[in-house]
N, CA, C and O atoms as CSV, one atom per row, in Angstrom:
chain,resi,resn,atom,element,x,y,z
A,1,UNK,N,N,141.917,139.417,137.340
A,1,UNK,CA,C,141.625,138.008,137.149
A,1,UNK,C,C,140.172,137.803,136.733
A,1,UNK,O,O,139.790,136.863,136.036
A,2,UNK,N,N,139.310,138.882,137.282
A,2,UNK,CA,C,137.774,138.003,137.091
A,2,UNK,C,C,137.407,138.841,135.705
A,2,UNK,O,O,136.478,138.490,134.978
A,3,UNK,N,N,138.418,140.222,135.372
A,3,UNK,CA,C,137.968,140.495,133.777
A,3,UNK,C,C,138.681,139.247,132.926
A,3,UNK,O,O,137.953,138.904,131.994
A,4,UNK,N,N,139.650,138.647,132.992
A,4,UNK,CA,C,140.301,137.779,131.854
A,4,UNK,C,C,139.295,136.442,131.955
A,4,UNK,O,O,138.832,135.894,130.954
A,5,UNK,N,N,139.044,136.027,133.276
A,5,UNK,CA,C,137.649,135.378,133.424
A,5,UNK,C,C,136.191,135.077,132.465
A,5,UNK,O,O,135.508,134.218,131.907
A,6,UNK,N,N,136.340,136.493,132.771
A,6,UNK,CA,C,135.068,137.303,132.236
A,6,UNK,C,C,135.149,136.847,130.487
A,6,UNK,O,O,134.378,136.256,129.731
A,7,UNK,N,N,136.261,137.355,130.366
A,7,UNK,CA,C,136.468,137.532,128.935
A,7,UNK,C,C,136.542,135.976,128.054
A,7,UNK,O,O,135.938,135.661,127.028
A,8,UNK,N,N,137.372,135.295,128.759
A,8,UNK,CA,C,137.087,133.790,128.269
A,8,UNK,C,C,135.440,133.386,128.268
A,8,UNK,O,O,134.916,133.049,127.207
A,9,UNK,N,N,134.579,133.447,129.650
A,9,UNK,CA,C,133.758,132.637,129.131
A,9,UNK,C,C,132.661,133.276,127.992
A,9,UNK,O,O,131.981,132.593,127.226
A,10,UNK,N,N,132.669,134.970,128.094
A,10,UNK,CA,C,131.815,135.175,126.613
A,10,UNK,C,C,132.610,134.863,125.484
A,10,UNK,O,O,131.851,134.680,124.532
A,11,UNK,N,N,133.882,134.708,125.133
A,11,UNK,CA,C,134.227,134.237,123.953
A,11,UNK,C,C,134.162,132.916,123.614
A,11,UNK,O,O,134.171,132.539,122.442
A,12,UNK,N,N,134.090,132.117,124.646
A,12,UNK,CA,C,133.622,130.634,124.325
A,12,UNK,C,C,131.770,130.350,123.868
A,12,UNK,O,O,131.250,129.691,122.967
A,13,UNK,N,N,131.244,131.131,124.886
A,13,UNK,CA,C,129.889,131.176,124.721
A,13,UNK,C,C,129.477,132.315,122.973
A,13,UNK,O,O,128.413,132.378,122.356
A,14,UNK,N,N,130.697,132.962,122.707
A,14,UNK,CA,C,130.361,133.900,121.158
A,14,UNK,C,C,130.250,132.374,120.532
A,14,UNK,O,O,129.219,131.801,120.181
A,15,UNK,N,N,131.491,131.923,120.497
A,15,UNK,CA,C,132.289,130.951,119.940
A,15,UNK,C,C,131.306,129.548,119.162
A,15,UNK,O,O,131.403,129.296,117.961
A,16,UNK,N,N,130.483,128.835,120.028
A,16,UNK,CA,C,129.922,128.243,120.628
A,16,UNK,C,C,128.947,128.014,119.711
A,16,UNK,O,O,128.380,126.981,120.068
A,17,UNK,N,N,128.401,128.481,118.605
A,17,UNK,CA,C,127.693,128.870,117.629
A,17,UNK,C,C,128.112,128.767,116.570
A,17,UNK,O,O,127.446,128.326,115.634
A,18,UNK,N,N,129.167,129.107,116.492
A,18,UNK,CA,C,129.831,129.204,115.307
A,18,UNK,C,C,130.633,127.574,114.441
A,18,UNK,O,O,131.468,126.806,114.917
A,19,UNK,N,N,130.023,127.541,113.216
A,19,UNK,CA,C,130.054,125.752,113.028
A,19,UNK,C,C,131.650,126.052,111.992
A,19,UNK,O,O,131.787,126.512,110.858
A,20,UNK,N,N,132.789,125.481,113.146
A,20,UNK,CA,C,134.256,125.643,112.321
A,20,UNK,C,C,134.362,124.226,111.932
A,20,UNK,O,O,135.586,124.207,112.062
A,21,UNK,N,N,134.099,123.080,111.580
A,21,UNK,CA,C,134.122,121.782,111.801
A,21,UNK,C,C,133.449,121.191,110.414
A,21,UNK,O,O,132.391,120.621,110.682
A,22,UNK,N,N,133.769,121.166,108.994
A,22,UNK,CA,C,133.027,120.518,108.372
A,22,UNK,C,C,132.677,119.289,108.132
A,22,UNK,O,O,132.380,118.935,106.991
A,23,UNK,N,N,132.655,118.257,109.429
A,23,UNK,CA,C,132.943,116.830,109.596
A,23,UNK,C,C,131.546,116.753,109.330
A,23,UNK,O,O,131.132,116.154,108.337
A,24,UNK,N,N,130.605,117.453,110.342
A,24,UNK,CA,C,129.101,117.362,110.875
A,24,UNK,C,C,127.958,117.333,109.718
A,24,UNK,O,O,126.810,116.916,109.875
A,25,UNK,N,N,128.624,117.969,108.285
A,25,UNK,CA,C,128.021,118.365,107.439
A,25,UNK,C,C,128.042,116.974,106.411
A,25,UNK,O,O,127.138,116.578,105.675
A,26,UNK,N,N,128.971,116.575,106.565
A,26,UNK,CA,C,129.119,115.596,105.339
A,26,UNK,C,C,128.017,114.264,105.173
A,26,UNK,O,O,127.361,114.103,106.202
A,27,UNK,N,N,127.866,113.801,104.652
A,27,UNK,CA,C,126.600,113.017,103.692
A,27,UNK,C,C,125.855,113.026,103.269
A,27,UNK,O,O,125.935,113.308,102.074
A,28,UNK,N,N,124.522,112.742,103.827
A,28,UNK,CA,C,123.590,113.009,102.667
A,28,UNK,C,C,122.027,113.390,103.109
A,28,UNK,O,O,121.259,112.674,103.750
A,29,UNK,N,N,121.798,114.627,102.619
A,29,UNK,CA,C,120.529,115.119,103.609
A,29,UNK,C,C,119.569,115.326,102.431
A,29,UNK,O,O,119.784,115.606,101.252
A,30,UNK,N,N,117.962,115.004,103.413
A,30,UNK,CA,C,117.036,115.181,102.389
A,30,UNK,C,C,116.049,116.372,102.365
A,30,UNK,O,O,115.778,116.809,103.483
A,31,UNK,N,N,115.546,116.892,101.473
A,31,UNK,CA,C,114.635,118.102,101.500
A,31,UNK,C,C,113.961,117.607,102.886
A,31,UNK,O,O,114.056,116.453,103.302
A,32,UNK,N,N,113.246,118.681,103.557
A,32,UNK,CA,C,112.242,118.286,104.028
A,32,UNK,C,C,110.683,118.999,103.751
A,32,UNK,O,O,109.623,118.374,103.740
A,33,UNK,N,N,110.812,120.118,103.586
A,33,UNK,CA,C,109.637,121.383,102.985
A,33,UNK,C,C,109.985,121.560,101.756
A,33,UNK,O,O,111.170,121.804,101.530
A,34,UNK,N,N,109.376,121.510,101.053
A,34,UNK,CA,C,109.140,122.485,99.531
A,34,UNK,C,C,107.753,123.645,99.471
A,34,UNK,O,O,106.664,123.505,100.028
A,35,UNK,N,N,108.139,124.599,98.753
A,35,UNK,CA,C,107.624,125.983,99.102
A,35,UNK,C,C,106.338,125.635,98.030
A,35,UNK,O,O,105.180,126.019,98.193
A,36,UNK,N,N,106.789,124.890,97.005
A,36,UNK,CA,C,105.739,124.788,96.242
A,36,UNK,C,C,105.855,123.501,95.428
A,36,UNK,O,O,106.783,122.697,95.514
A,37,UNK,N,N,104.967,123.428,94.761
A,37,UNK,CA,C,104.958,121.475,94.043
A,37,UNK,C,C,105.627,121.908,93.197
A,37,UNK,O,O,106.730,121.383,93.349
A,38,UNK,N,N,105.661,122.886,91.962
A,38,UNK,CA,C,106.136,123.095,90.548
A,38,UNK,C,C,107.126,123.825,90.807
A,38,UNK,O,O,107.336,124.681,89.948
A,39,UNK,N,N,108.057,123.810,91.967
A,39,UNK,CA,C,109.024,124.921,91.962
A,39,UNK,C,C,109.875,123.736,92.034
A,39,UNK,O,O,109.368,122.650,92.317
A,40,UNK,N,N,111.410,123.877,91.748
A,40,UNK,CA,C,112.322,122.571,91.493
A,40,UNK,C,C,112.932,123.029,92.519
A,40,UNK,O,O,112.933,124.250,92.678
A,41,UNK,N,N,113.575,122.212,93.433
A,41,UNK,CA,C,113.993,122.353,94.521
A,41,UNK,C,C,115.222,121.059,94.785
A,41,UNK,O,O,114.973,119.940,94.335
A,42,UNK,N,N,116.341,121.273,95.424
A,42,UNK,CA,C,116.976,120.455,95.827
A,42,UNK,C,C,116.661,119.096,96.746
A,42,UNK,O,O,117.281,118.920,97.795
A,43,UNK,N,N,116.042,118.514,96.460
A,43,UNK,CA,C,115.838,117.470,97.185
A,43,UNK,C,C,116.307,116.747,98.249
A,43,UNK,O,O,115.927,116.356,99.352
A,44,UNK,N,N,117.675,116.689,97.228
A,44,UNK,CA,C,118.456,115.454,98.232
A,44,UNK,C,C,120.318,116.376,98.147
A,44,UNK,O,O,120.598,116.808,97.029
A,45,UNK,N,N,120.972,116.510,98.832
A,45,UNK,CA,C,122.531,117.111,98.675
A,45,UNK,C,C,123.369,116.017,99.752
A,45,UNK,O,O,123.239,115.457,100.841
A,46,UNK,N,N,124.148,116.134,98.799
A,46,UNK,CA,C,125.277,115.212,99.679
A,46,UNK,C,C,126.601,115.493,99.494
A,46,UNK,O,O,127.276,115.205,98.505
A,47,UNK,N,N,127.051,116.236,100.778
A,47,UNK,CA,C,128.633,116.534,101.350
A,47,UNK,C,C,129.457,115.291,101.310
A,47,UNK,O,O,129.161,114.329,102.019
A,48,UNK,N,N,130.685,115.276,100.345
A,48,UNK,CA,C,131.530,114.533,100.368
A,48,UNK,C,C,133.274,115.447,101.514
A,48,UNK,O,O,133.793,116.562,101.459
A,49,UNK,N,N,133.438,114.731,101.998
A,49,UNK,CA,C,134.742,114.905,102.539
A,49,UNK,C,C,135.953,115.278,101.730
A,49,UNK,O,O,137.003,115.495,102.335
A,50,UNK,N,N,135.911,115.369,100.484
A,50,UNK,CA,C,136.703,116.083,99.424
A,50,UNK,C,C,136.875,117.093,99.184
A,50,UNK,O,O,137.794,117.513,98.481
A,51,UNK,N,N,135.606,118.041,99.980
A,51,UNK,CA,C,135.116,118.913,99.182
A,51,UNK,C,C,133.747,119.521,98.402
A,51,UNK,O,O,133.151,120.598,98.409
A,52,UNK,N,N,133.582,118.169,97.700
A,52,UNK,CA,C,132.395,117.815,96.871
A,52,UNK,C,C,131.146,118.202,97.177
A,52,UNK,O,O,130.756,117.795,98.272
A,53,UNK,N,N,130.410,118.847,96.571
A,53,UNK,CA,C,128.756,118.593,97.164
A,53,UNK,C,C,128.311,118.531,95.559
A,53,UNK,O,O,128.698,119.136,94.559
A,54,UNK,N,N,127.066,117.251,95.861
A,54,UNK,CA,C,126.199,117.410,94.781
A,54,UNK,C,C,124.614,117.139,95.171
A,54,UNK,O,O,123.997,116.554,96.061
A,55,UNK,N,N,124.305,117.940,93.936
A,55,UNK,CA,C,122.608,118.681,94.919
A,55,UNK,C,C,121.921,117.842,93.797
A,55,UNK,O,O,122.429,117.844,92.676
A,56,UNK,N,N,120.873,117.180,94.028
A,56,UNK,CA,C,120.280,116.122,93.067
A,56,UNK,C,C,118.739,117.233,93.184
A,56,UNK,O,O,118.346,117.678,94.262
A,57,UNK,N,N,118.162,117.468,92.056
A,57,UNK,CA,C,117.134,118.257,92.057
A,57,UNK,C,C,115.602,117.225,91.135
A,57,UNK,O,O,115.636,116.222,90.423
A,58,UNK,N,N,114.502,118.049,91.591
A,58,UNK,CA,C,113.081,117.019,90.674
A,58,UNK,C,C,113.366,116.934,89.485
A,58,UNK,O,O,113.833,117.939,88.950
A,59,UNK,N,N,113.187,115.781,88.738
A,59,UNK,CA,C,113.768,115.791,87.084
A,59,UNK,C,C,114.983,115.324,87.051
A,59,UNK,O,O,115.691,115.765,86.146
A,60,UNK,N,N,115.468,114.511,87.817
A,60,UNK,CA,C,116.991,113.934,87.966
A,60,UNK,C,C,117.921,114.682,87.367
A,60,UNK,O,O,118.709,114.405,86.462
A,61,UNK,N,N,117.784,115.420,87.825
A,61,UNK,CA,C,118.851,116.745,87.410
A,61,UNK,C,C,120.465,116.437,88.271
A,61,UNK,O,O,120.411,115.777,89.309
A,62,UNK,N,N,121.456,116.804,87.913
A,62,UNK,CA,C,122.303,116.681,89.184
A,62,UNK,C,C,123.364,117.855,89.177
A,62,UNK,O,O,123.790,118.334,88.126
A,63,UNK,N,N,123.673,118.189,90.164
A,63,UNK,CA,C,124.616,119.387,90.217
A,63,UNK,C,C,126.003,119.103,90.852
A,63,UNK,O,O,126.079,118.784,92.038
A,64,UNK,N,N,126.973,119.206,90.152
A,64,UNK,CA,C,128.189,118.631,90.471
A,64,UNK,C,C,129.057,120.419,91.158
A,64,UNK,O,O,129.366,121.177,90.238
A,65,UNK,N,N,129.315,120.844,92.345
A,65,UNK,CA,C,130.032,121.932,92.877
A,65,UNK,C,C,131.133,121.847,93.808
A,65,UNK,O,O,131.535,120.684,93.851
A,66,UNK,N,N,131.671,122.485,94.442
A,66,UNK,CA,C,132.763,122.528,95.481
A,66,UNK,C,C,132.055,123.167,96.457
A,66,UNK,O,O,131.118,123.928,96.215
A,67,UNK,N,N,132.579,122.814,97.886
A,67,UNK,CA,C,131.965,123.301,98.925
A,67,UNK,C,C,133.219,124.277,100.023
A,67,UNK,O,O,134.423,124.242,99.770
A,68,UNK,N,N,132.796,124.865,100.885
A,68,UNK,CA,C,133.459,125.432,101.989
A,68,UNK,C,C,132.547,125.540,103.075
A,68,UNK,O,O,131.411,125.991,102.930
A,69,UNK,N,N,133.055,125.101,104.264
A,69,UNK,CA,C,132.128,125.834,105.912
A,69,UNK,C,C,133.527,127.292,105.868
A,69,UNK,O,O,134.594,127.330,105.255
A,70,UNK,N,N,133.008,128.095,106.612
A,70,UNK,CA,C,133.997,129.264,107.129
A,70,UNK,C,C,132.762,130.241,108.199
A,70,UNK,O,O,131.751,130.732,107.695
A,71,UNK,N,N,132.968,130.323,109.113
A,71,UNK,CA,C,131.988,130.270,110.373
A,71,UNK,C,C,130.875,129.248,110.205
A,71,UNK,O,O,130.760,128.027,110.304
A,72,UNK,N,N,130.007,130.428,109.866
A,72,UNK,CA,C,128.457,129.858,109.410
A,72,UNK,C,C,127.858,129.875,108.238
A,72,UNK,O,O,126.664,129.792,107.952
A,73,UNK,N,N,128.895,130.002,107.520
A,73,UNK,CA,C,128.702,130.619,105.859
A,73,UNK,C,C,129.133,129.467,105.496
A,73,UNK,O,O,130.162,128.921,105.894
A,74,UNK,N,N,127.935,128.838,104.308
A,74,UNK,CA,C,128.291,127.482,103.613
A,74,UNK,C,C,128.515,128.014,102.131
A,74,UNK,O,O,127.593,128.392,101.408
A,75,UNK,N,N,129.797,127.998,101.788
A,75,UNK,CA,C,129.808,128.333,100.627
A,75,UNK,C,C,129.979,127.663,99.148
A,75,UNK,O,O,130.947,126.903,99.129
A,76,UNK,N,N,129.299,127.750,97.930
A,76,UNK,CA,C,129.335,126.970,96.990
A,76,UNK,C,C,129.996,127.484,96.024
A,76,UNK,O,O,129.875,128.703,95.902
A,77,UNK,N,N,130.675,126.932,95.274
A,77,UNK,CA,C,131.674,127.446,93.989
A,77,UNK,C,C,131.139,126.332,92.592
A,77,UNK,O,O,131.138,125.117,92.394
A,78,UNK,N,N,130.765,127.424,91.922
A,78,UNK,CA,C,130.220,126.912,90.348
A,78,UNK,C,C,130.998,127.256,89.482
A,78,UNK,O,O,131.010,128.429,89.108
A,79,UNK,N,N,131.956,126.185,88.878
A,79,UNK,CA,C,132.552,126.572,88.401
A,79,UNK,C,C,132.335,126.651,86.677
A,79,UNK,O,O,133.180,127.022,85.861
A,80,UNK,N,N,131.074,126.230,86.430
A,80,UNK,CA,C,130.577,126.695,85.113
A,80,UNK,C,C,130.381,128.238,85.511
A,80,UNK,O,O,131.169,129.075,85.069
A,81,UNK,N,N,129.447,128.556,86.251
A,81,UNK,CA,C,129.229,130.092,86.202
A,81,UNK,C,C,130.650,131.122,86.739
A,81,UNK,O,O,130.805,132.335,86.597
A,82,UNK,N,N,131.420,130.253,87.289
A,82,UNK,CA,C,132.605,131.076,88.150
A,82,UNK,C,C,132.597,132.508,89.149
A,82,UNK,O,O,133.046,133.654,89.181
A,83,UNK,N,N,131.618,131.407,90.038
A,83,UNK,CA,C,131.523,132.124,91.107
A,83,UNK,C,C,131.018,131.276,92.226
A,83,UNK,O,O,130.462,130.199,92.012
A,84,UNK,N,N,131.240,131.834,93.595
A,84,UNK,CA,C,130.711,131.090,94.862
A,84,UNK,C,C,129.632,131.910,95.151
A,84,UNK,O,O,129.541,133.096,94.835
A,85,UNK,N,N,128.712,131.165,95.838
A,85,UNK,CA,C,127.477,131.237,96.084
A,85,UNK,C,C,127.582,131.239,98.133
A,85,UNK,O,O,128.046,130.376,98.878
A,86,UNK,N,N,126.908,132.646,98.476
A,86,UNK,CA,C,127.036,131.560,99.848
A,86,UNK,C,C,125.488,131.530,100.586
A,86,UNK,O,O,124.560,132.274,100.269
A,87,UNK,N,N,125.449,130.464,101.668
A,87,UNK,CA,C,124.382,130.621,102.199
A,87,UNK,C,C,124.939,130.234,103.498
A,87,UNK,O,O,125.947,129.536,103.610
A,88,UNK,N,N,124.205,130.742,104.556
A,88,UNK,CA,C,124.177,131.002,105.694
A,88,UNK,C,C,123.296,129.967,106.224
A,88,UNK,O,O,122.207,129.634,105.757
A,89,UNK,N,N,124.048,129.367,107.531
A,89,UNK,CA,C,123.686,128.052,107.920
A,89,UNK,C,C,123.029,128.408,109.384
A,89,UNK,O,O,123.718,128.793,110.328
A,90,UNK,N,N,121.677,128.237,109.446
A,90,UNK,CA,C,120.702,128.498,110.530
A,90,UNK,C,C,120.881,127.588,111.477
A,90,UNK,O,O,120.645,127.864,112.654
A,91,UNK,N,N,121.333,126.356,111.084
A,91,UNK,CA,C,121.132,125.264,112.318
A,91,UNK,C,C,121.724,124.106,111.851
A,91,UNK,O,O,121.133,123.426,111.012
A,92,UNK,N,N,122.622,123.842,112.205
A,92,UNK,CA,C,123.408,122.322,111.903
A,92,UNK,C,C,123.440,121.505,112.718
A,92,UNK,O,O,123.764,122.094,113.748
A,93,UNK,N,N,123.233,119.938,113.032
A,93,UNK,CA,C,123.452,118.853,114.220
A,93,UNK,C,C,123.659,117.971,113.387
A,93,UNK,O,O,123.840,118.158,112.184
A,94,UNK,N,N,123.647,116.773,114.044
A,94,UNK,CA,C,124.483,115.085,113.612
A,94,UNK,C,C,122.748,114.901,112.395
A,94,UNK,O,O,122.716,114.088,111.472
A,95,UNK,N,N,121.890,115.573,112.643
A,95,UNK,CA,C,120.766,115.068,111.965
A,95,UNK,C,C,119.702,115.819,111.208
A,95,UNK,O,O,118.778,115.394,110.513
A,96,UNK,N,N,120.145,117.300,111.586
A,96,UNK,CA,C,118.999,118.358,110.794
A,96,UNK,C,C,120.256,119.105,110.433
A,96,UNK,O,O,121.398,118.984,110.877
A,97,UNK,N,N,119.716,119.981,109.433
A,97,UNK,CA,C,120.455,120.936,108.694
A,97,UNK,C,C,119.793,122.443,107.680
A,97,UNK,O,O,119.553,122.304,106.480
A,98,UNK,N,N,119.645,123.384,108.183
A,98,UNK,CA,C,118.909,124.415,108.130
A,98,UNK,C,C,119.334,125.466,107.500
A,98,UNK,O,O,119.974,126.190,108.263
A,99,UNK,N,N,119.231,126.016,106.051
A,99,UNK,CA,C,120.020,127.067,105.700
A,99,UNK,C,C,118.871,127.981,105.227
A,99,UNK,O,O,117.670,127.719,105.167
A,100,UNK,N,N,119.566,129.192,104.883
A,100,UNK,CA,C,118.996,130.424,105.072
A,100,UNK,C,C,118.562,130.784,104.174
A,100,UNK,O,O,117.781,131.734,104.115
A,101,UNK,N,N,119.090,129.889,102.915
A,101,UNK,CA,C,118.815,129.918,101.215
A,101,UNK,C,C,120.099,129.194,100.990
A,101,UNK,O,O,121.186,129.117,101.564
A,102,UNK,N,N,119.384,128.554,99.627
A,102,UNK,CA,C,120.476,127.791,98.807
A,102,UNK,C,C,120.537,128.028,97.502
A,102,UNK,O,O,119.497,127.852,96.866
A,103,UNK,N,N,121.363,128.335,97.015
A,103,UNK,CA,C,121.943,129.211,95.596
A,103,UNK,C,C,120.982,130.007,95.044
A,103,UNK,O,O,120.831,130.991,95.768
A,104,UNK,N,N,120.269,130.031,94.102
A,104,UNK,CA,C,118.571,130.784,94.100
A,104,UNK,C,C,117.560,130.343,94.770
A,104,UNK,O,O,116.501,130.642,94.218
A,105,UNK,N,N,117.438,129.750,95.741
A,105,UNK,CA,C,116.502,129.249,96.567
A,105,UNK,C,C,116.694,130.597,97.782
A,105,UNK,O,O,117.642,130.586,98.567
A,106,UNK,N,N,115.904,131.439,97.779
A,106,UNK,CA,C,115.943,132.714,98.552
A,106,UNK,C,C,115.062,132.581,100.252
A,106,UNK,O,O,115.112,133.320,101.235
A,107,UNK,N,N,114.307,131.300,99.987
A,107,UNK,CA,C,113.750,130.687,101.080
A,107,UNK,C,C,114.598,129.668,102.193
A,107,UNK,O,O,115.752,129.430,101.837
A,108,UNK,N,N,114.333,129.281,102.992
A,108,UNK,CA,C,115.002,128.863,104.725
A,108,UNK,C,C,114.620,127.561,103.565
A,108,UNK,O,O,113.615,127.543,102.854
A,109,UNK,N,N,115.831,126.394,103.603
A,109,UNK,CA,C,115.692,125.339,103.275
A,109,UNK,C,C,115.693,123.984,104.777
A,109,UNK,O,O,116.638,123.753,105.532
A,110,UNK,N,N,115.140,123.720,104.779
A,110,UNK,CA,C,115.271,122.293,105.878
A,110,UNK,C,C,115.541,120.839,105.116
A,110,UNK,O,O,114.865,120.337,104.218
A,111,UNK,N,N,116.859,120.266,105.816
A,111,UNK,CA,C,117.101,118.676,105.858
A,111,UNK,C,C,117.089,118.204,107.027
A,111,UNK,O,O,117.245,118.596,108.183
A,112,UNK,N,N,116.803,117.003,106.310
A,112,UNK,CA,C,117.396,115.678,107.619
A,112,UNK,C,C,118.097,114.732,107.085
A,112,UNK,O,O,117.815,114.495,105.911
A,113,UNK,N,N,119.099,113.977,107.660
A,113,UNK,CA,C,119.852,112.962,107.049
A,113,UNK,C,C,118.657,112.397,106.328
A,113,UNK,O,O,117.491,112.453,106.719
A,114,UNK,N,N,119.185,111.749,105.030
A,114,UNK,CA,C,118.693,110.850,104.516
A,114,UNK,C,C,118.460,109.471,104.866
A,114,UNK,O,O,119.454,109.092,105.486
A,115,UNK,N,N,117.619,108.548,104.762
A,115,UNK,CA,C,117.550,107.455,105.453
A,115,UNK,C,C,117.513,106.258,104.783
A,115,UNK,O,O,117.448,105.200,105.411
């Protein structure tokens, strides 16, 4: 009894971390760091509930992609280039959002909801 015990609460506590839920992700978050002034950077991205993400970059650029959560892996699908992109999600809540890199962005990106 106290191994099956045992065994539930580290798999809840593995578990526990792991972001299965792409509700948390959806709307619209804003840069918060840029690594450099002249480097173009995603600014602003916004998770639609479809699916959808589009990443608005300096120079009103806009990037129209498909999205996936699958653990902690946020993954992007370009379907001009035809391929998914993934990045690894450091920290997600109702209000910050932290990834590990975003498509060639090889640097820790930080958001916060947009306001």
């Amino acid at each position: 009894m106290k191994n099956i015990l045992l065994f539930i609460f580290l798999f809840a506590c593995q578990n526990s971390k792991k972001i299965n839920n792409g509700l948390l992700i959806q709307g619209n978050w804003c840069l918060v760091e840029k690594s450099e002034l002249n480097e173009i950077n995603y600014g602003e991205i916004t998770f639609y509930n479809d699916g959808r993400v589009v990443l608005r970059s300096r120079g009103d650029t806009v990037y129209r992609y498909f999205y996936k959560i699958k653990m902690n892996e946020l993954l992007i699908t370009r379907a001009e280039n035809n391929d998914t992109v993934k990045s690894h999600i450091l920290n997600l809540t109702s209000d910050s959002l932290t990834l590990a890199s975003l498509i060639e962005k090889k640097s820790i990106q930080i958001y916060y909801r947009c306001k």
